[in-house]
N, C-alpha and C positions, 0 to 999 in steps of 0.2 A: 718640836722634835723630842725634846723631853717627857712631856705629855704621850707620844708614839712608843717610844721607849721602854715607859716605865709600864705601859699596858702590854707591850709584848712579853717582858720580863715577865709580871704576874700572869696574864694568861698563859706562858709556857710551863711556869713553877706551877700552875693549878694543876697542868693534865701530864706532869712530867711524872715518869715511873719513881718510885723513892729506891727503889733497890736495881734498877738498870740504867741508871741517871751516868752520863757522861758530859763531860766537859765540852769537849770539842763540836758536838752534837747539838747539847743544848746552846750555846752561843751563835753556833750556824742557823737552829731555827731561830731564835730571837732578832737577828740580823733580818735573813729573809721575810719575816712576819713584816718587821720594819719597813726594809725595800717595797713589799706589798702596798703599808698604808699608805707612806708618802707618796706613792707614786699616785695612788688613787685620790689624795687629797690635793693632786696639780691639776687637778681638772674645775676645781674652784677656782684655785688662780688664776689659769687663764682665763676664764671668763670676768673676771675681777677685773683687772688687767686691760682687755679692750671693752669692756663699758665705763671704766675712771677716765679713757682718755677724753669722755664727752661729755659738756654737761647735758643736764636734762631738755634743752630746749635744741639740742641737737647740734651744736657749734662743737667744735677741737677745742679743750682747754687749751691754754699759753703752752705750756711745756709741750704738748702734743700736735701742736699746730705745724711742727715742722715733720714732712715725711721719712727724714731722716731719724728724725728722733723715734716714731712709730716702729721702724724698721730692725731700729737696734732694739726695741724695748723685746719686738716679735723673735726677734730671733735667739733674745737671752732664752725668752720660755721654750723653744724649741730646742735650744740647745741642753737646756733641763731635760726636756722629756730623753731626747737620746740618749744624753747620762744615764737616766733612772732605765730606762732600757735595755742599755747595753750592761749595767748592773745587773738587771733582769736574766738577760741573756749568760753570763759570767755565771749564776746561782746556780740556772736549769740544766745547762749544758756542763760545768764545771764541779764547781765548788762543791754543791750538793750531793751531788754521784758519787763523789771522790771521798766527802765524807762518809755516805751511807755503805758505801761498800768497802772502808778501814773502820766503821765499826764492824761490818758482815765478817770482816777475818777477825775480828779477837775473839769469835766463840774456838778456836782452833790453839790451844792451850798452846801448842810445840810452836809455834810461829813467834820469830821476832818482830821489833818495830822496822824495820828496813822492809821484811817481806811482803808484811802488811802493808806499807806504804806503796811497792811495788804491782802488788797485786791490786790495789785500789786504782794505780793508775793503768793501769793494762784495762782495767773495766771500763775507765773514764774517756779513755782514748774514742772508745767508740760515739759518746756522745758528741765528744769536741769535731770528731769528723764529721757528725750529723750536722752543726754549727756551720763548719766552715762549708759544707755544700751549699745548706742555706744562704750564704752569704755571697758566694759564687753567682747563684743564681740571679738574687737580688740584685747582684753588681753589672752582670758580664752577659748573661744572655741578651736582654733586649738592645746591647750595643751593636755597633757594626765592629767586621773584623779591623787590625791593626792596619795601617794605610800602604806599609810598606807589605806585600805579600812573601819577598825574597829575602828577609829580613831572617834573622838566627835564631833557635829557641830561646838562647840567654835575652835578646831583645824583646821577643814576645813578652816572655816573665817579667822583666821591668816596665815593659807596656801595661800588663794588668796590674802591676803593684803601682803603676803612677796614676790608674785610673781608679785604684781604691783610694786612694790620700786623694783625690779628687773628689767635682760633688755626687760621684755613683757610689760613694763610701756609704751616703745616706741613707739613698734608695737600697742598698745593701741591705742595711739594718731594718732599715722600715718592711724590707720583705721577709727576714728572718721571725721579725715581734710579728707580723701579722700570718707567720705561717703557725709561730705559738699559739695565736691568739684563735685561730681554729679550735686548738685542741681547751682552749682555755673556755670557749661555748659552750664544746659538750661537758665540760664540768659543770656551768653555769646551769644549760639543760637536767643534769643529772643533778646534782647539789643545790643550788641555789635556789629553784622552780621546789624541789622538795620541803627545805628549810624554811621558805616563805609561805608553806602550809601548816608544815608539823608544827613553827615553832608559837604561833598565836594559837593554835587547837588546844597543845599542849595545857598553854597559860591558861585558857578557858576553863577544860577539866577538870585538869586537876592529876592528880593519883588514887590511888587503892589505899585503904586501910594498913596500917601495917597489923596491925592485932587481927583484922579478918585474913590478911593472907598468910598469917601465922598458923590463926586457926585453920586455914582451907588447906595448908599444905601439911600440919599437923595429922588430920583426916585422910588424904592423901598418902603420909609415912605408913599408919595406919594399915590401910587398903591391902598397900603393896607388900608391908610385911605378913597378912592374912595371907595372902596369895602365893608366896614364897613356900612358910610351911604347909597351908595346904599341898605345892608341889613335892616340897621334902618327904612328908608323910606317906608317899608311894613307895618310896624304898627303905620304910623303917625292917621291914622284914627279909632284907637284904637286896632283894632285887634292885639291878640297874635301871635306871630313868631310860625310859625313849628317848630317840634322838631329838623330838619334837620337845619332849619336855625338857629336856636338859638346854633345847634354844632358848625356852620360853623363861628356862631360871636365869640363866646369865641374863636375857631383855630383864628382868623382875630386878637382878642384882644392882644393874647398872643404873636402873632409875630408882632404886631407893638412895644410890651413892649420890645420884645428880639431885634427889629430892631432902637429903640430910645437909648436904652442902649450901641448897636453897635456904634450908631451914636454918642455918649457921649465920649466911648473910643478911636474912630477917630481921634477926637475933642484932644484928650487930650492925643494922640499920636504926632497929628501934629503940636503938643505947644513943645512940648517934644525932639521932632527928629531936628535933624540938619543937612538937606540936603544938603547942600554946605559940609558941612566934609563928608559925605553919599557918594558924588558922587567923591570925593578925594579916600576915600579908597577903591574906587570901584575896577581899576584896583587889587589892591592886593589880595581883596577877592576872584576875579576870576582865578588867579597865584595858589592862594593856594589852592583852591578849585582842581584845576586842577591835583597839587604837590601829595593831600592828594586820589586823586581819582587812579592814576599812583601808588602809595604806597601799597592801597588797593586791586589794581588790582594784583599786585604785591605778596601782600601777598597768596590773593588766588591761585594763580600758584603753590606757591612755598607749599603751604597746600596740594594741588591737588597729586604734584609730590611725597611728602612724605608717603602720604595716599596707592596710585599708589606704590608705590616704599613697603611697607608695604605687602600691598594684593599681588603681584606679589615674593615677597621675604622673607616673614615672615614665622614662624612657624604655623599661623593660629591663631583661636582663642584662641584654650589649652594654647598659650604664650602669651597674648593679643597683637597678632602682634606687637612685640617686632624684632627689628632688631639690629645690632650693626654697624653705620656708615651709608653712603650712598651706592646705587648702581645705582639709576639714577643722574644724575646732575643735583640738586638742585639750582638756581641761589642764593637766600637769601643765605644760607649756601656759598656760592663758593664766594661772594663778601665778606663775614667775613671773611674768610679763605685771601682772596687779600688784605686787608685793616689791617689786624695781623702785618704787616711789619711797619707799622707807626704808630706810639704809639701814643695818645691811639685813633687812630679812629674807630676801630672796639667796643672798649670797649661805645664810645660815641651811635655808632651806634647799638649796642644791648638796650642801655638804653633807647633812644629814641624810638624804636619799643616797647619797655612794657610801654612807656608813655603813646604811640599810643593806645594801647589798653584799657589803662585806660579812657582814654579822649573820645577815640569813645563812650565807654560804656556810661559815663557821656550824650554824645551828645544823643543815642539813649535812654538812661531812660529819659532825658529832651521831647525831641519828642515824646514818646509813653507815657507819664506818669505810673504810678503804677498799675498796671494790677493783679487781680484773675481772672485766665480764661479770660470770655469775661467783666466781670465788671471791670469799673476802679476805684481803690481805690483811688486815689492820684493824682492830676498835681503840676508838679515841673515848677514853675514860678520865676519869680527874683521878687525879694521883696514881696512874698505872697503864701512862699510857708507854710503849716501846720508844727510844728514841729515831728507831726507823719508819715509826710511823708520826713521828712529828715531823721529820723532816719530807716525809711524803705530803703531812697536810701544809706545811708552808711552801711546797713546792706547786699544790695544786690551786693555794688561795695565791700563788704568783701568778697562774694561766689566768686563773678567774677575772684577775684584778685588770687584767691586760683586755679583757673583751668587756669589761664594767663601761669603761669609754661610750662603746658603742652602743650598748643598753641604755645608756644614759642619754646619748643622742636620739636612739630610737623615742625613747618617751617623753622630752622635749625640744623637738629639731630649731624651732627658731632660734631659741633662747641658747642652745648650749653653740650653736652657730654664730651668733653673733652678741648675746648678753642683753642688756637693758641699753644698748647702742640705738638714737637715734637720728634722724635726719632734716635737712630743710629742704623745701619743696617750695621756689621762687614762687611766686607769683606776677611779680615786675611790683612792686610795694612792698618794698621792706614793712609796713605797720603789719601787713598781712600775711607774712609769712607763715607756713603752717609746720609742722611736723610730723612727720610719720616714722615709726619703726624699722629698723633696718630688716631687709627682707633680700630677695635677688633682685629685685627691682631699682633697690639704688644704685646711684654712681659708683663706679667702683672705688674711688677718693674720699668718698663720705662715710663708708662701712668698711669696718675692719674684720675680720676672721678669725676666731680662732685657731692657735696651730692644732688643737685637737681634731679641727673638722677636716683641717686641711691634711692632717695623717690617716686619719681616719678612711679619707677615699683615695688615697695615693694609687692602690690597685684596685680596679671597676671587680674583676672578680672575685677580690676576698668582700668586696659589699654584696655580691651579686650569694654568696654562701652566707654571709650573716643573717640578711633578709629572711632565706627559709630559715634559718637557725631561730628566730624570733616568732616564727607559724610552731615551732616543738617546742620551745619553753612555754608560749602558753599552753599547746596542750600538757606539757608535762605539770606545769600548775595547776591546771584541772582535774589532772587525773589525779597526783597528792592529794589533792585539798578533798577529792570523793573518799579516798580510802584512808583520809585522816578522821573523816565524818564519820568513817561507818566502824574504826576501829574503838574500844571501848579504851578505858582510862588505865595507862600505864601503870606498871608494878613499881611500887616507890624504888625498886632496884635495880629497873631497869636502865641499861646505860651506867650504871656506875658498875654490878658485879654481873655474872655470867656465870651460867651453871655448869660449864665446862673449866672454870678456874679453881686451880690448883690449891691446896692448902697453903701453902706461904700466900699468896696473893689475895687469901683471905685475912693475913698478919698484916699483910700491907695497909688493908682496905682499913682497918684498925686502927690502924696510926695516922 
């Protein structure tokens, strides 16, 4: 927790604006970043969790031998996950809203704190009603009406408020996270599928010169200033410019402003940078770059095969392609399944893949900045980034975090199903007793589940939209990874300044 903590604090202090830094803002993203990781590092636990109840030769340890005790252990982790959930839910729908729109009224000098507070909540209203339909829905549709038909409206109302403090309270929530967790794919599709190309290409590369693209846009200033007087020169003897030429001076004015600005940020790049350590940790970037591309690639296979393995083996959509186990060989899954014998590498190595996922996404919402449709709302910069767009990215890496579950099952179903869990398979001679892996095939007393798997297909149609959601992240990783290939090597300033930034924001970048 501390360790979670202390990196959301520094990652939000990297990319926090110096001069539009706000309190309230900043502590809400750090928060939310938070809620993000730990939720995505309960998905080790569970599996943790139902593979310690066995030892390796397939038998209940002592403590776990009794079903009751199995029961309680199952249900504390599920009662985590709807915690960190309903957290989840409190952020998207609440807390976050309500902060980013009492920051959106202090650009409005004459407003006091009361009105601001009022107008934040008059915007937030709308979310919280999005919420509680969800929750309605989740709760109350698939039920039967109240038993008493002649019964009063006050009776009905307390009928549904006794059937939400009941166990439809749950499936409430489970239907609210999994209606988030829709919109939390297409981030995953658009951001993450992105990030897990651009960000090992990048490490490969490299950058641009900074002294060549000093010089090239020095050349450049040049050009344009040629061009400028040349047009000037038409009206030295008084006459008026064309209407054509007087368009073409202002286009000439404005890109010498945006290519002097360029040349400002160069400048104060190359004060900045320190090439001697640059070309030190060159080799390592290109190592990891390469680690993290092998990984990626890696992943997609094993995405491929499960998908593949799904459509060729599943019930179809009516089940949303629900299977139990594997039927093709899965490599991710078969190396967890090999690394189960040496404690705890497999457990390291599931953790580290939901980092991966966290962090690509970071890497592609960094890259692609904040996008509606084709307008961009936001760039996420270090030291200059808005605090409306940090709290946009901690609200998007909360959707992301919410469908990482399912990603995660997609690319190793046995294992995140059931863990390094064993079983025994009689024979009538205990000497010869054998073992096999828990799969659908065993008893259902001998293999435990995790509650991940079991939230995970609570509704057949949000699997039944995951599924194709996992045909569009691969393609969207392919098509990245083509037009990461064919784009040439980044301007060392790219991503940090912008040639539509302002003179102060050039003081900033400074400091």
């Amino acid at each position: 927790m501390c360790a979670i903590l202390a990196f959301c604090w520094i990652y939000i202090r990297k990319f926090q604006s110096r001069q539009e830094s706000e309190v309230v803002s900043t502590i809400t993203a750090i928060c939310a970043l938070a809620i993000a990781l730990i939720t995505s590092a309960l998905l080790p636990v569970d599996i943790f969790l139902v593979s310690f109840m066995k030892h390796p030769n397939g038998t209940y340890k002592e403590w776990a031998a009794n079903n009751e005790t199995r029961e309680q252990i199952e249900n504390t982790v599920l009662h985590g996950y709807y915690t960190l959930y309903s957290i989840i839910l409190f952020c998207v729908f609440l807390w976050i809203p309500f902060v980013y729109f009492y920051y959106e009224e202090q650009d409005d000098d004459n407003m006091n704190k009361c009105s601001q507070v009022k107008n934040a909540l008059k915007y937030t209203v709308g979310f919280a009603i999005v919420c509680v339909v969800l929750l309605l829905i989740g709760a109350f549709v698939p039920l039967e009406a109240p038993p008493s038909q002649n019964s009063t409206q006050w009776e009905k109302v307390q009928y549904l408020f006794e059937e939400l403090g009941s166990s439809h309270g749950l499936p409430a929530l489970a239907f609210s996270i999994s209606s988030l967790t829709l919109i939390g794919m297409l981030a995953v599709i658009t951001y993450t599928a992105y990030g897990m190309s651009v960000m090992p290409l990048n490490l490969i590369k490299g950058t641009r010169s900074v002294m060549y693209e000093r010089l090239e846009n020095t050349e450049d200033i040049d050009d344009v200033e040629h061009q400028i007087e040349r047009l000037k020169s038409k009206c030295q003897d008084g006459r008026p410019l064309s209407s054509r030429d007087r368009h073409n001076l202002q286009e000439l004015e404005s890109k010498l402003q945006v290519l002097q600005r360029r040349g400002r940020h160069l400048e104060i790049a190359e004060r900045n940078c320190c090439t001697k350590v640059g070309s030190a940790l060159r080799p390592i970037k290109i190592l990891l770059g390469i680690v993290f591309i092998l990984v990626a690639l890696l992943f997609i296979i094993a995405l491929f095969i499960s998908n593949l393995d799904k459509a060729l083996h599943s019930a179809g959509i009516s089940s949303g392609f629900i299977i139990f186990g594997t039927n093709l060989t899965n490599p991710l899954n078969e190396l967890l399944l090999v690394l189960q014998p040496v404690f705890p590498l497999d457990y390291i190595l599931i953790t580290v893949i939901t980092m991966y996922f966290v962090f690509t996404s970071m890497a592609g919402i960094r890259n692609m900045g904040i996008w509606f449709f084709w307008i961009r709302l936001y760039k996420i910069r270090p030291k200059r980034t808005r605090p409306q767009a940090l709290l946009f990215l901690c609200m998007i890496l909360l959707l992301i975090v919410l469908h990482t579950s399912y990603m995660i099952y997609s690319l190793a179903p046995q294992y995140v199903m059931y863990g390094s869990q064993k079983y025994l398979i009689p024979s009538g001679n205990t000497t010869t007793d054998t073992t096999r892996t828990c799969d659908a095939d065993a008893p259902e007393d001998q293999c435990t589940m995790t509650r991940t798997y079991l939230f995970l297909h609570k509704f057949w149609f949000f699997s039944t939209i995951y599924y194709f959601g996992n045909w569009a992240f691969i393609g969207a990783f392919l098509i990245g990874l083509v037009v990461s290939c064919c784009r040439g090597k980044k301007s060392v300033i790219e991503g940090e300044v912008e040639a539509d930034d302002s003179d102060i924001s050039d003081d900033e970048y400074v400091h």
